[in-house]
C-alpha positions as CSV (number, residue, x, y, z in Angstrom):
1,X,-7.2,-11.5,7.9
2,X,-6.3,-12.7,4.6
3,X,-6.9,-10.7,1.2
4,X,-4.9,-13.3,-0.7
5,X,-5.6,-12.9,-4.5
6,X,-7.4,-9.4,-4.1
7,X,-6.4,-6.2,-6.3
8,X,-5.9,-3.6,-4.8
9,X,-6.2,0.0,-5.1
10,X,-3.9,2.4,-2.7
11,X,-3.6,6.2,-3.4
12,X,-0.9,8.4,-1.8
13,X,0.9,4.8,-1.9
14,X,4.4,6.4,-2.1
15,X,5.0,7.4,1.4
16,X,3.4,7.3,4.9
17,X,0.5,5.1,6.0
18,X,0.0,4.9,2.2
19,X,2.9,3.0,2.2
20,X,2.7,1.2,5.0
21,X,-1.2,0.1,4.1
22,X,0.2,-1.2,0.7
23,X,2.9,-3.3,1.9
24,X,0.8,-4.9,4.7
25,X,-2.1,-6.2,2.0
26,X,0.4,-7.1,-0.5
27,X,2.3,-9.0,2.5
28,X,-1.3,-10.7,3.2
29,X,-1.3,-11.4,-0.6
30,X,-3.1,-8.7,-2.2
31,X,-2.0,-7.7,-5.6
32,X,-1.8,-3.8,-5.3
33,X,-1.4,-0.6,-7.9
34,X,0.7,1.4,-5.3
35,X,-0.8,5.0,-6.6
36,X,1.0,8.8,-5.9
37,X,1.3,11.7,-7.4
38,X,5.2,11.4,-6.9
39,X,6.6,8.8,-9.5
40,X,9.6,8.1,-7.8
41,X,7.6,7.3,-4.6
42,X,5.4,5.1,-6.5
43,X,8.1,3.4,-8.3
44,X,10.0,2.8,-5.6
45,X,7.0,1.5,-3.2
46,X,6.1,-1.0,-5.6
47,X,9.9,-2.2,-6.3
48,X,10.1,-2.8,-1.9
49,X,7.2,-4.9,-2.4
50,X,8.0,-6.7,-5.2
51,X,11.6,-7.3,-3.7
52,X,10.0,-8.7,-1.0
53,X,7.8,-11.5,-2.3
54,X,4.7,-9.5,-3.5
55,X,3.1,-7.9,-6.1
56,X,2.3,-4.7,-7.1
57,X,2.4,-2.0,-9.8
58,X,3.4,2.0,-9.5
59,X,0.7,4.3,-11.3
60,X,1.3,8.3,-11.3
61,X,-2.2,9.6,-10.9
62,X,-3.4,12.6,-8.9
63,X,-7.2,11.8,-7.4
64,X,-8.3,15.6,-7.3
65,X,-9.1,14.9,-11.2
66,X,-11.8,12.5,-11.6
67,X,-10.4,11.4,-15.0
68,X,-7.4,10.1,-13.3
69,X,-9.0,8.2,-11.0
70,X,-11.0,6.7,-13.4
71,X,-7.9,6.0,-15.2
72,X,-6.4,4.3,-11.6
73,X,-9.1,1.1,-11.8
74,X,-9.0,0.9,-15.9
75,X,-5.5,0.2,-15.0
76,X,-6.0,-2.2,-12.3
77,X,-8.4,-4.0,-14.1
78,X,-6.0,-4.2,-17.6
79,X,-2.8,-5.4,-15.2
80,X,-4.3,-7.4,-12.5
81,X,-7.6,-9.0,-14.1
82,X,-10.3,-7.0,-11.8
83,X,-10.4,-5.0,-8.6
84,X,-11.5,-6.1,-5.4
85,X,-10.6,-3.7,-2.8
86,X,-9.9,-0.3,-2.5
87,X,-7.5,2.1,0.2
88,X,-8.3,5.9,-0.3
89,X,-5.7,7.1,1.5
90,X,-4.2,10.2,-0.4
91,X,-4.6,13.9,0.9
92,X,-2.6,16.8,2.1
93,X,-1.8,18.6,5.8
94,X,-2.1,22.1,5.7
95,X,0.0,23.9,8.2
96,X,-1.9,25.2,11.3
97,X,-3.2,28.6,10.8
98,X,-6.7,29.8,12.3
99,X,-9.6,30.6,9.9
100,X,-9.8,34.5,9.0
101,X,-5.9,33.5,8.0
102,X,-6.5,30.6,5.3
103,X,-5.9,31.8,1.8
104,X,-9.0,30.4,0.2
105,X,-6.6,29.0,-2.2
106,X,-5.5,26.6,0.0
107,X,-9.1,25.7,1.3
108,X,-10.0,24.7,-1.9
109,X,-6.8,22.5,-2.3
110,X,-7.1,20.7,1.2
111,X,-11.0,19.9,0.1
112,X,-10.2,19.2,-3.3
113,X,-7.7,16.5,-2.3
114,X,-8.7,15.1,0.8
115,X,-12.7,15.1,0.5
116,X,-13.2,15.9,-3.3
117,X,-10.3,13.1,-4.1
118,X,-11.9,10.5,-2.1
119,X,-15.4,11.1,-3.5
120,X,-13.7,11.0,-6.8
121,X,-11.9,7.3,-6.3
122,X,-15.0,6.4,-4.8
123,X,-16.8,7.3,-7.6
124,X,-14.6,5.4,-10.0
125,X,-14.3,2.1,-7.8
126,X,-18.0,1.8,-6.8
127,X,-19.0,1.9,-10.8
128,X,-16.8,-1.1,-11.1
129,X,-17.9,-3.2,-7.9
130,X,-21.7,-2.3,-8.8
131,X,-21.1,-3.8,-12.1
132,X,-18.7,-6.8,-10.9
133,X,-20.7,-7.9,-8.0
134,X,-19.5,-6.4,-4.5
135,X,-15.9,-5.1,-3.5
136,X,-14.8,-3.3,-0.1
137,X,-13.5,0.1,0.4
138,X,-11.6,1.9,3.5
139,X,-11.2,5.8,3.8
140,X,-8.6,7.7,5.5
141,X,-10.0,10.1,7.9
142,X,-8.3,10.9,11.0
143,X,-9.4,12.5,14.8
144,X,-9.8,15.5,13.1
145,X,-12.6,14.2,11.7
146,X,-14.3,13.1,14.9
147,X,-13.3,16.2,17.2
148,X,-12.2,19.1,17.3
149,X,-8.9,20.5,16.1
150,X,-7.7,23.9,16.5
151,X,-6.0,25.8,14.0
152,X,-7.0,22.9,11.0
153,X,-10.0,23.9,10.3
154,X,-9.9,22.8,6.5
155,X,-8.3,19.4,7.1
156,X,-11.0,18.8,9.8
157,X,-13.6,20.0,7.4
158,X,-12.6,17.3,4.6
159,X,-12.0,14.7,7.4
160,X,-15.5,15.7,8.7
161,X,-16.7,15.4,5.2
162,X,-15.1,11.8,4.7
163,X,-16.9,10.2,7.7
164,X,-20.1,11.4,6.4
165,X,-19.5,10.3,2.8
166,X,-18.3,7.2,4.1
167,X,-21.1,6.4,6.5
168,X,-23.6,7.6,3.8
169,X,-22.2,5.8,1.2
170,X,-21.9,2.5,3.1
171,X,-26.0,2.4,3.4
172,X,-26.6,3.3,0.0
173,X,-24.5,0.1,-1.2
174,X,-24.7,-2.4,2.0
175,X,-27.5,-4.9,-0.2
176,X,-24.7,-4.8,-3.1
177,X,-22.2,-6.8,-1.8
178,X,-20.5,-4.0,-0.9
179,X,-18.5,-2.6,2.2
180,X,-17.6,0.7,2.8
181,X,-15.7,1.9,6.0
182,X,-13.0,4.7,7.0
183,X,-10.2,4.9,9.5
184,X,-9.4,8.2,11.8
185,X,-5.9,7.7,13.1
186,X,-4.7,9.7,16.1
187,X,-1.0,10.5,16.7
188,X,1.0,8.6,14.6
189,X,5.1,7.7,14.6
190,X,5.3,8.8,10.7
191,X,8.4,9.7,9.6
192,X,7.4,13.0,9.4
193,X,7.3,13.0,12.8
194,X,10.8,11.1,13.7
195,X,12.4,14.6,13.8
196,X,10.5,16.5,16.1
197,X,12.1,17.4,19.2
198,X,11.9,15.0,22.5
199,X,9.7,17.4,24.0
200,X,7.4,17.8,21.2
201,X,7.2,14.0,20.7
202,X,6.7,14.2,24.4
203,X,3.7,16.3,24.4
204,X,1.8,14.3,21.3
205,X,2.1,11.1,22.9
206,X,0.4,12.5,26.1
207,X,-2.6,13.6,24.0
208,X,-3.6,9.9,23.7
209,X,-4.6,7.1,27.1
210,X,-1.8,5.6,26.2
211,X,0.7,7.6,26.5
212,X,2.6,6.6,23.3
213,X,2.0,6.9,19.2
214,X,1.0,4.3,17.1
215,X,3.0,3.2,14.5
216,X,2.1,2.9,11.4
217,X,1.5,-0.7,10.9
218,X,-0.5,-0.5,13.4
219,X,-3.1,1.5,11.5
220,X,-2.3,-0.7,8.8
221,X,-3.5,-3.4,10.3
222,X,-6.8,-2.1,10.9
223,X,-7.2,-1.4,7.1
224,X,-6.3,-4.9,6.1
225,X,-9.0,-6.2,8.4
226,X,-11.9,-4.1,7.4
227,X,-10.4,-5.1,3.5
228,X,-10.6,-8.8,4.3
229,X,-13.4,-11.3,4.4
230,X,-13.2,-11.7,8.4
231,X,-14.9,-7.8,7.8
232,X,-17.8,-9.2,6.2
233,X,-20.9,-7.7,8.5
234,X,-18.8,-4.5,9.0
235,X,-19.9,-1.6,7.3
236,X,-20.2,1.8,8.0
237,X,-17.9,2.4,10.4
238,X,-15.2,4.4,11.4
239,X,-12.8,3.0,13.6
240,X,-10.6,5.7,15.9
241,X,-7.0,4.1,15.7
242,X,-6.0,6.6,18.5
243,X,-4.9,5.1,21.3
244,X,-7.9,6.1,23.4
245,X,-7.6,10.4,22.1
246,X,-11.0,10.8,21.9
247,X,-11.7,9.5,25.8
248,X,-9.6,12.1,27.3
């Protein structure tokens, strides 16, 4: 599954399955601008990878402005030579609240970032691989963008609204030389959720077949292979990285 010499793009980079999705293409040999809104994140991404045989570069950008994202492939494109591939991975997690309760505020932000962002990098990186001659593109989604979620009813709204744009997006550029497909993790051993209690750890990993969370590499690894060549007649898709969730 090899993405040796690719650039990369990889927003919310700095932390999470950001992180991990950046490290695992730039250990297949991808060259990769490690984007986040957080500098230090960024900065300190890109150093791990570097330190550890790769290559990348930080870039402070936040996708929810469409200059910036812009700004995100000019960049690639001045430091690496080009662009290749793409992982839109940035976005928020509201806090569980049912609907009459969201501030509309924070609708807007959870759309802004998580649908509005990807729409925007996807915006940006498609111009370039229309004009260059293909490229391939994975977008984070998640469960909650396949089923039902109580109490998230913005975050499964933009997750809704990435598999659409995804799915939509792939047919409109398939005879381009160009791939577009999206991931929907399920429960997830982030470190976000090392802390939780046993019990509560307990109770997520029984909401999957398997009994367990995935790690984080193990999404990952999905990513790089719908990034790489061996991807070539996949497009389109959405591929549930959820330990069987959805089949309860």
């Amino acid at each position: 599954m090899s993405v040796t010499g690719k650039v990369g793009i990889v927003t919310g980079a700095g932390s999470g399955l950001g992180e991990a999705g950046a490290k695992r293409l730039a250990r297949e040999g991808a060259k990769i601008i490690v984007v986040d809104r957080n500098q230090y994140a960024a900065d300190r991404v890109a150093k791990e990878i570097s330190a550890a045989g790769g290559e990348a570069t930080s870039f402070l950008a936040d996708v929810s402005d469409f200059a910036e994202t812009e700004r995100i492939v000019a960049f690639a494109v001045s430091t690496y030579g080009g662009l290749d591939i793409a992982f839109n991975n940035a976005g928020v997690t509201p806090k569980l609240i049912d609907v009459h309760e969201i501030d509309p505020a924070d609708w807007l932000q959870v759309i802004g970032v998580n649908l509005t962002g990807i729409f925007y990098s996807m915006k940006a990186e498609l111009a370039y691989f229309v004009e260059h001659g293909g490229g391939a593109i994975v977008n984070m989604a998640s469960t909650a963008g396949v089923m039902a979620h109580a109490g998230r009813a913005a975050y499964s709204a933009s997750k809704h609204g990435i598999v659409g744009l995804t799915r939509s997006a792939a047919v409109e550029y398939a005879k381009r030389a160009i791939r577009i497909n999206a991931v929907a993790p399920g429960p997830i051993d982030a470190p976000s959720a090392q802390g939780l209690p046993p019990e509560v750890r307990a109770m997520i990993a029984a909401k999957t077949a398997m009994n367990r969370p995935g790690t984080m590499d193990e999404v990952a690894s999905v990513v790089n292979f719908l990034l790489s060549d061996q991807a070539s007649f996949i497009t389109g898709s959405v591929y549930e990285v959820n330990g069987g969730q959805t089949q309860l």
